[in-house]
C-alpha positions in Angstrom: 0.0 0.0 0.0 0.9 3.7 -0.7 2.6 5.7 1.8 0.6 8.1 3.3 0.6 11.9 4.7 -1.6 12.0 7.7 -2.9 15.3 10.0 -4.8 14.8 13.4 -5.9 17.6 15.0 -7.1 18.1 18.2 -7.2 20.5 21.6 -4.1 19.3 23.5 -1.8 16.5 24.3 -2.4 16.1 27.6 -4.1 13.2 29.9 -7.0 11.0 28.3 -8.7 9.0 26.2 -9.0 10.8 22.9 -5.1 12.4 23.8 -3.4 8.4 24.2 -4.9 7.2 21.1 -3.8 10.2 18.7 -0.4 9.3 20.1 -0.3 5.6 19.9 -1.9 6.1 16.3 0.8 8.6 15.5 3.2 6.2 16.5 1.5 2.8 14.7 1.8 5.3 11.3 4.8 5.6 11.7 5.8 2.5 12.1 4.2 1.6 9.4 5.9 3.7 7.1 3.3 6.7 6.8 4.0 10.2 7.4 2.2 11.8 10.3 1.9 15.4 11.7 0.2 16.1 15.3 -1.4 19.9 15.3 -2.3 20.8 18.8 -1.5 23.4 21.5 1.0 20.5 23.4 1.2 19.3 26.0 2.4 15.9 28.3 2.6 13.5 25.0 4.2 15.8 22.4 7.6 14.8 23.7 6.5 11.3 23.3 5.0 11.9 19.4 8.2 13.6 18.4 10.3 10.9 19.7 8.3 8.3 18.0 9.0 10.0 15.1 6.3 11.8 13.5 6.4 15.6 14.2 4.2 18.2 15.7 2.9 21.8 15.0 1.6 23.9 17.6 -1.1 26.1 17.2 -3.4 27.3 19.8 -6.6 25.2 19.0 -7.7 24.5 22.0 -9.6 28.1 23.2 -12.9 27.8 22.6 -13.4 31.6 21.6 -14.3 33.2 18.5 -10.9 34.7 18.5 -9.6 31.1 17.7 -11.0 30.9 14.1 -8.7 33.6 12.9 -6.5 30.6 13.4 -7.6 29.4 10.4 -5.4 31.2 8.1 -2.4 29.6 10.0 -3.6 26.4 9.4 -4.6 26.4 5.9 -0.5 27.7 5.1 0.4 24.5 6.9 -1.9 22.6 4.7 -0.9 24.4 1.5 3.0 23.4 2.5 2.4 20.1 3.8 -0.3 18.9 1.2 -1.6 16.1 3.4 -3.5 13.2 1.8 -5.4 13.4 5.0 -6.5 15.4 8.0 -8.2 13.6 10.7 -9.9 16.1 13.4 -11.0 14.5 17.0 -12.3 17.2 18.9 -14.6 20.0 17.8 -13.7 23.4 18.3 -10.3 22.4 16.0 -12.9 21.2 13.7 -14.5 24.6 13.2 -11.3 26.0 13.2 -10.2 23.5 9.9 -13.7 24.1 8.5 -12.5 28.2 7.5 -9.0 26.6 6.9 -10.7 24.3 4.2 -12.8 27.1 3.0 -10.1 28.9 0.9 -8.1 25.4 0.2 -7.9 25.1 -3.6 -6.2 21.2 -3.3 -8.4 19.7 -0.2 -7.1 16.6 1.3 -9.9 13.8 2.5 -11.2 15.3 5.7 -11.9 12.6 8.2 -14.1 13.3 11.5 -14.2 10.6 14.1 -17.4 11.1 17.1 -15.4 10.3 20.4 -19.1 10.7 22.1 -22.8 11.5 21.9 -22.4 15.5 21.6 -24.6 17.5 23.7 -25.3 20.6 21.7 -25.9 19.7 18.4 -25.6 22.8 16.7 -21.7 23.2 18.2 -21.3 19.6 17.2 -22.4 20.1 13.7 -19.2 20.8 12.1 -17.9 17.3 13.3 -20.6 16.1 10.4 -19.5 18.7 7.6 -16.1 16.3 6.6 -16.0 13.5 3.5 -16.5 10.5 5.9 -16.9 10.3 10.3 -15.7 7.6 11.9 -18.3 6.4 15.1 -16.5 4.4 17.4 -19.5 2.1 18.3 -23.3 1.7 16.6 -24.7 3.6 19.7 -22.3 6.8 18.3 -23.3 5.6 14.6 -27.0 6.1 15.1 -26.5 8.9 17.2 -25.2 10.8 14.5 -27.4 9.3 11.5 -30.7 10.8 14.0 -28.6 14.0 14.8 -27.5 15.2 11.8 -29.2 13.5 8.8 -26.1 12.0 8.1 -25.9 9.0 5.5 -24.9 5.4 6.2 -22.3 5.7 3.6 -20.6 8.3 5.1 -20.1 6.6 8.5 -18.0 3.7 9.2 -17.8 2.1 13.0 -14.5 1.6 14.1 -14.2 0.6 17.7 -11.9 2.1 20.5 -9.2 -0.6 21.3 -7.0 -1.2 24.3 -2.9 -2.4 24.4 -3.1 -5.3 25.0 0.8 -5.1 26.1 -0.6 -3.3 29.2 -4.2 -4.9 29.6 -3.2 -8.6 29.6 -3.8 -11.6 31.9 -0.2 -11.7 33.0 0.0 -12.8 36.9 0.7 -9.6 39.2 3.8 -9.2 40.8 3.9 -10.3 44.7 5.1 -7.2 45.8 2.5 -5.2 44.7 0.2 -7.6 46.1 1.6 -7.4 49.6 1.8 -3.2 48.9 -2.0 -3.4 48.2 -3.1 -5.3 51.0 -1.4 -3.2 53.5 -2.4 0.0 51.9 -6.4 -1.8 51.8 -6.3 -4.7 54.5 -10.4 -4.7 54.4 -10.1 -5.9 50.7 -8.6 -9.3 52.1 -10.1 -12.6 51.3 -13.3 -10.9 49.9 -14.8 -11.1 46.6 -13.6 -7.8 45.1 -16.4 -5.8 43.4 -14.7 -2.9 41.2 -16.4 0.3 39.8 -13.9 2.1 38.1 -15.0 5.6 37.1 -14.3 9.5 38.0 -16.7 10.3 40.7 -19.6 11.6 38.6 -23.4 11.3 39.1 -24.0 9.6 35.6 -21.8 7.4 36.0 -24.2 5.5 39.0 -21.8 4.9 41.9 -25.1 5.5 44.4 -26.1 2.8 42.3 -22.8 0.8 43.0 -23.5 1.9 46.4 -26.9 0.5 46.7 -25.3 -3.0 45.4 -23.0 -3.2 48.2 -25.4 -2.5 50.9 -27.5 -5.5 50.2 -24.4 -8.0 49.6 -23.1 -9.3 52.5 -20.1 -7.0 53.7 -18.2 -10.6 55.2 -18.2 -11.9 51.6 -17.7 -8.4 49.4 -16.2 -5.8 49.7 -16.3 -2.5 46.9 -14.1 -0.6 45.4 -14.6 2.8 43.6 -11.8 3.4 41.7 -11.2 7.3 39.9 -10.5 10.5 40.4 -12.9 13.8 41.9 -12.7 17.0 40.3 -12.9 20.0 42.9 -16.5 20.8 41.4 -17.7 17.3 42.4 -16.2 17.1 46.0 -19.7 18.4 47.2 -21.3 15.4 45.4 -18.6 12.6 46.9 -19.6 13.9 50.3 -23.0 13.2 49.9 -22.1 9.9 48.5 -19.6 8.7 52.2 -22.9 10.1 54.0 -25.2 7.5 52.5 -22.5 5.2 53.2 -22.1 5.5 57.0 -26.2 6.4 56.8 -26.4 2.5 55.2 -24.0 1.5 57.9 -21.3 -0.3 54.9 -18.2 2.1 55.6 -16.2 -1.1 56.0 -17.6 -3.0 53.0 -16.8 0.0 50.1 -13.4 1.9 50.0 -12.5 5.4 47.5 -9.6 4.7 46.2 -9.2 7.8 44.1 -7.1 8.2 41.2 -4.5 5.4 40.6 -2.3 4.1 38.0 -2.0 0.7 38.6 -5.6 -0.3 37.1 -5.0 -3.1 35.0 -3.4 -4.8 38.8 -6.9 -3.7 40.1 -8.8 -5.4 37.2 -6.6 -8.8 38.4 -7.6 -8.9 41.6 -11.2 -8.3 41.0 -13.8 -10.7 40.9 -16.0 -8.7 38.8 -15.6 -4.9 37.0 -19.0 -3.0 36.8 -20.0 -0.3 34.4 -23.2 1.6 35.4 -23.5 4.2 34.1 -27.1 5.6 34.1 -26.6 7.6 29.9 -25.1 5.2 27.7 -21.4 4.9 26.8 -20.5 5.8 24.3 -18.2 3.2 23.8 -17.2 1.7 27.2 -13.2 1.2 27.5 -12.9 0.2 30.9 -15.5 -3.1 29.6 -12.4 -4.1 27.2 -9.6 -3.1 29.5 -11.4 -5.1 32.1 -12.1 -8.5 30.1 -8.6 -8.2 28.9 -7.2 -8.3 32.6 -9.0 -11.6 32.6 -11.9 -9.8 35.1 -15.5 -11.0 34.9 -18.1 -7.8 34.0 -21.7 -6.8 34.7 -23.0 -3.6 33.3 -26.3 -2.0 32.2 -27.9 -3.3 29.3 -27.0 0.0 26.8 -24.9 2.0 24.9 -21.3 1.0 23.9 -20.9 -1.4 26.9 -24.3 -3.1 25.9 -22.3 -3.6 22.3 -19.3 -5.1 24.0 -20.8 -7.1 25.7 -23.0 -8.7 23.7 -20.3 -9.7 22.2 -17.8 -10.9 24.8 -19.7 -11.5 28.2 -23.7 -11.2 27.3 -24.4 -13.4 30.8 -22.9 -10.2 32.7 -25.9 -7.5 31.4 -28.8 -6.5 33.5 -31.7 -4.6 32.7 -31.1 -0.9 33.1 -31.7 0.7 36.3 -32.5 -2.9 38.2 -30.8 -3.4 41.3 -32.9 -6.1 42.0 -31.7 -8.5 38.7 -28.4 -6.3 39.6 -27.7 -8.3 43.3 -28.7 -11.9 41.7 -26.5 -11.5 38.5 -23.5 -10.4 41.1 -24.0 -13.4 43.5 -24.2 -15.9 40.1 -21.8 -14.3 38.4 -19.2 -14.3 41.4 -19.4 -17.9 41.3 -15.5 -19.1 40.8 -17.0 -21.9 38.5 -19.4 -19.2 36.6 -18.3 -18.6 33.0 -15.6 -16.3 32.0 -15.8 -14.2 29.3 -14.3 -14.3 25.3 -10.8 -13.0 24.8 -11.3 -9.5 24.1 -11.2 -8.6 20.4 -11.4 -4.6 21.1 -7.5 -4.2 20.5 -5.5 -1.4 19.8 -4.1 -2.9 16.5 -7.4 -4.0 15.2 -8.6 0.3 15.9 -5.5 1.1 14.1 -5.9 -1.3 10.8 -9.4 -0.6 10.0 -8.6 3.3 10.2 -5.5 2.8 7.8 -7.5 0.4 5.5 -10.5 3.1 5.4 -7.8 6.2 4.7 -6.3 3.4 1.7 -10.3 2.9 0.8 -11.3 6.4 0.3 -8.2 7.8 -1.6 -8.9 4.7 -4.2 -13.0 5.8 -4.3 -11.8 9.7 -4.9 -9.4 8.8 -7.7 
């Protein structure tokens, strides 16, 4: 296959999701013999994109002002020196920003959105739709934006979020961090460890998590909450250790807070929840999870409905019922109760099918 010249844009390089994957992707293009070019303000992983060996332009993109689609000009002289077979945008105020930059563009390169979520206000969102082809990474995200935006089916293609499996992997955990863990969390010893990873956030149903744990027998489980608090939810994770000591279960759930040893917490647990009361839009900590070798239970919609149905359908429950919630836990914690499929959602497989569909739509446009 041809070489190719790719552009992702997006806010920053700092910590998340959407921040990792432009950098492992950069890197995987590279390794493959591509070209690629990171625009972004910077930030934590531009050292890392550089080193890797692509290269990276900064341009403020990241203000979300009307100031920043003067921008635009900037951005189209990169274009018009770089003459990129593609530019790939994953976030939206860049995209707005690339949409003037395109404007005035005699040559355009293939213009490539991919919907990280289920936007909230549409009309913002929009410009995310106005590009050749989007990429959705799940069918929840597809038919979100077919129903949002009139989009047609042609125009999207579902490409799943993946996860390294180098770091999620059933590998046995060291014994020292074993002993470290239970002497930092003694109460976690010789229970069946029930795991809700998430940042402390009220769609993402920890009261619900909370509700679980209060009817399970606190000599048998014990839960973790595992994720960070912003300062503008602190108010709300008060509220949350009230109905805890109000339930009378302060020894049967622990806060762990933010750590960064989670694919060791996945090990040790019994079973890995995702309940989050909206859907996912995809669901990575489902595949990170499963590849850790943990069992999973999780609402029956949205992205982690999608994975899985594919990879553990015994662990959904109806949405919203704690009821079928409690018996599917004390089945499903069974040591001899199935295990799930060996997860599919990988990093290389996310990283193929976008290369293949770059490949696909140059051939269709020539």
């Amino acid at each position: 296959m041809s070489k190719l010249k790719i552009i992702q844009l997006l806010p920053e390089l700092n910590i998340g999701g959407v921040e990792r994957g432009t950098k492992d992707f950069s890197s995987a293009l590279v390794q493959r013999g591509h070209e690629s070019i990171v625009i972004s303000n910077g930030g934590i992983f531009e050292h890392d994109i550089v080193k890797d060996g692509a290269r990276h332009i900064k341009i403020p993109i990241h203000k979300k002002s009307l100031f920043s689609l003067l921008l635009s000009k900037k951005l189209r002289t990169v274009y018009e020196k770089e003459k990129p077979d593609i530019v790939h945008v994953r976030s939206r105020m860049p995209a707005w920003i690339n949409f003037y930059a395109f404007k005035r563009l005699i040559k355009k390169p293939i213009l490539i959105s991919t919907f990280h979520g289920l936007y909230s206000t549409p009309v913002y969102s929009q410009v995310m739709s106005k590009v050749d082809h989007m990429i959705a990474i799940s069918n929840t995200v597809k038919e979100y934006i077919k129903n949002t935006y009139n989009v047609s089916n042609d125009r999207i293609s579902v490409i799943p979020r993946g996860c390294d499996m180098d770091h999620f992997n059933k590998n046995q955990v060291d014994n020292d961090w074993i002993n470290k863990w239970f002497r930092e969390f003694p109460q976690t010893k010789n229970k069946i460890i029930l795991t809700l990873p998430t940042r402390i956030s009220k769609w993402k149903g920890v009261d619900n998590f909370i509700e679980l744990i209060s009817r399970l027998d606190g000599n048998v489980f014990h839960g973790l909450i595992v994720g960070p608090t912003s300062n503008s939810k602190l108010r709300y994770l008060n509220s949350l250790k009230k109905k805890i000591s109000e339930l009378g279960i302060n020894k049967s759930i622990t806060f762990t807070g933010s750590r960064n040893d989670i694919s060791n917490i996945y090990k040790i647990s019994d079973i890995v929840f995702n309940l989050s009361v909206d859907p996912e839009p995809f669901g990575r900590t489902t595949i990170e999870a499963i590849s850790c070798g943990a069992k999973f239970i999780g609402w029956d919609h949205g992205g982690t409905k999608e994975i899985l149905e594919e990879l553990f359908p015994n662990g959904l429950v109806p949405l919203g019922n704690i009821n079928a919630l409690e018996e599917k836990v004390i089945k499903v914690s069974d040591k001899n109760y199935l295990t799930p499929k060996e997860n599919v959602f990988t990093s290389e497989r996310m990283i193929n099918e976008t290369i293949n569909l770059y490949h696909q739509l140059l051939s269709t446009e020539q």
